[in-house]
N, C-alpha and C positions, 0 to 999 in steps of 0.2 A: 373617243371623245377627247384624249390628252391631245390627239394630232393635233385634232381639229384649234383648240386654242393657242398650240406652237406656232400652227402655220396663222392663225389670226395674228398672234404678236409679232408674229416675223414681216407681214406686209407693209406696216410704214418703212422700215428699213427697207425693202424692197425696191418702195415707191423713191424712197429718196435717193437710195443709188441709181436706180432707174432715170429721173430726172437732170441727177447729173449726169449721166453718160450722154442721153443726146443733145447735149452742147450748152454754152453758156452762151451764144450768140446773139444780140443786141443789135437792133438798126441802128446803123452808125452813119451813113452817109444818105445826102438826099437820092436823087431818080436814077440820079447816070453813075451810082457806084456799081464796080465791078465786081467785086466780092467783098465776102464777108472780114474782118480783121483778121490779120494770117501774118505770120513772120514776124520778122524785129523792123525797128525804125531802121534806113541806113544810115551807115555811120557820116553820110553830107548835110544830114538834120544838124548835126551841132550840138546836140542835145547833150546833159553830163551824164557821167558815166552810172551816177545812183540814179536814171530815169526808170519810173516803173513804166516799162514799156509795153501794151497792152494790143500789140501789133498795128501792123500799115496798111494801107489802104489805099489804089487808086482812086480815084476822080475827076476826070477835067470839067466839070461843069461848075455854075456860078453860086452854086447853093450846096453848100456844106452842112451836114448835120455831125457833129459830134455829141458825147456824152459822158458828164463830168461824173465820177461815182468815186467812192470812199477808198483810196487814196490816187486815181490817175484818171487821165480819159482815156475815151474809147472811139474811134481810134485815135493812137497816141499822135500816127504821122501818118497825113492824106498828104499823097506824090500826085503826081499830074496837073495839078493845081496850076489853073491860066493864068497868067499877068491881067491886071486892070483890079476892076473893084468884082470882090467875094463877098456873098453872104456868108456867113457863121451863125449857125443856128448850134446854141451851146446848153443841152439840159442836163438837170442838178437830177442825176437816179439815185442819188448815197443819201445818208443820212443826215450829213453835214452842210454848214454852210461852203460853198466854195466858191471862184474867183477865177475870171480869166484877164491875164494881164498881158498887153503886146508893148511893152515899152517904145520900141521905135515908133509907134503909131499914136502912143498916148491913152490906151485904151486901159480902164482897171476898172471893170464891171464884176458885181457880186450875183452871182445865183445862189439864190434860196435853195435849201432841199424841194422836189417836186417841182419846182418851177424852171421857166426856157427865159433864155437872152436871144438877141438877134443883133449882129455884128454888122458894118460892113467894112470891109479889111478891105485895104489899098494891097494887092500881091504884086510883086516888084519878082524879080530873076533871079532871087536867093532866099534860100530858107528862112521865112516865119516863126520864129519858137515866139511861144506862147506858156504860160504856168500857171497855178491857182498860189496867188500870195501867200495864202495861209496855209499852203500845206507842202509848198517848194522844196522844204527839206525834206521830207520822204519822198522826192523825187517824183513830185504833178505837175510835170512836163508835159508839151506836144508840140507840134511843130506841122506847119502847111509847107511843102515842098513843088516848085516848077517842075517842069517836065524836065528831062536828059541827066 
């Protein structure tokens, strides 16, 4: 009988190791992403050196899903990314309020927690950084990068 209630208190522990081992992965991009966030940004994002970097991600297509959570997005930096006009679909999974800001384009929209924005980014043949205003200095950075 003593087993019996060991191995009962032992299952949430179980479960919650369990949980985290098969993965913490997040849809992050819309239709035509290739894989899941993997690796670092590279270093032609621009991005600073305190970025919390939450892995890269190709994409060429016109509809971008990221996802802004307590303290970075996810993915940090979508590479392939065509010239002309990009959707950004940008949702709030943390707790906080957050912010995405593209200064050269003028854009400085606030996401609610639980809540989505919908962007449309002019993509030009050089790296895109983008930040959440309010939380810039613990490094909530990201960045849309062209193909090559």
């Amino acid at each position: 009988m003593r087993s019996y209630w060991r191995l009962l208190a032992l299952m949430p522990l179980a479960l919650t190791l369990g949980l985290a081992a098969c993965g913490s992965g997040r849809a992050t991009t819309g239709p035509t992403a290739t894989s899941a966030p993997s690796g670092q940004c590279p270093a032609s994002a621009g991005l600073p050196a305190t970025v919390s970097d939450h892995g890269s991600i190709v994409d060429s297509g016109s509809h971008l899903t990221i996802e802004a959570d307590d303290f970075f997005f996810s993915a940090t930096c979508v590479t392939g990314v065509h010239t002309g006009t990009v959707t950004l679909v940008v949702h709030n999974g943390g707790q906080m309020l957050h912010n995405v800001t593209i200064p050269p384009l003028n854009i400085d929209m606030d996401v609610p927690p639980g809540q989505t924005i919908t962007l449309q980014v002019q993509m030009g043949n050089t790296p895109l950084v983008f930040f959440c205003k309010y939380h810039k200095g613990v490094g909530m950075y990201g960045a849309l990068l062209p193909p090559g």
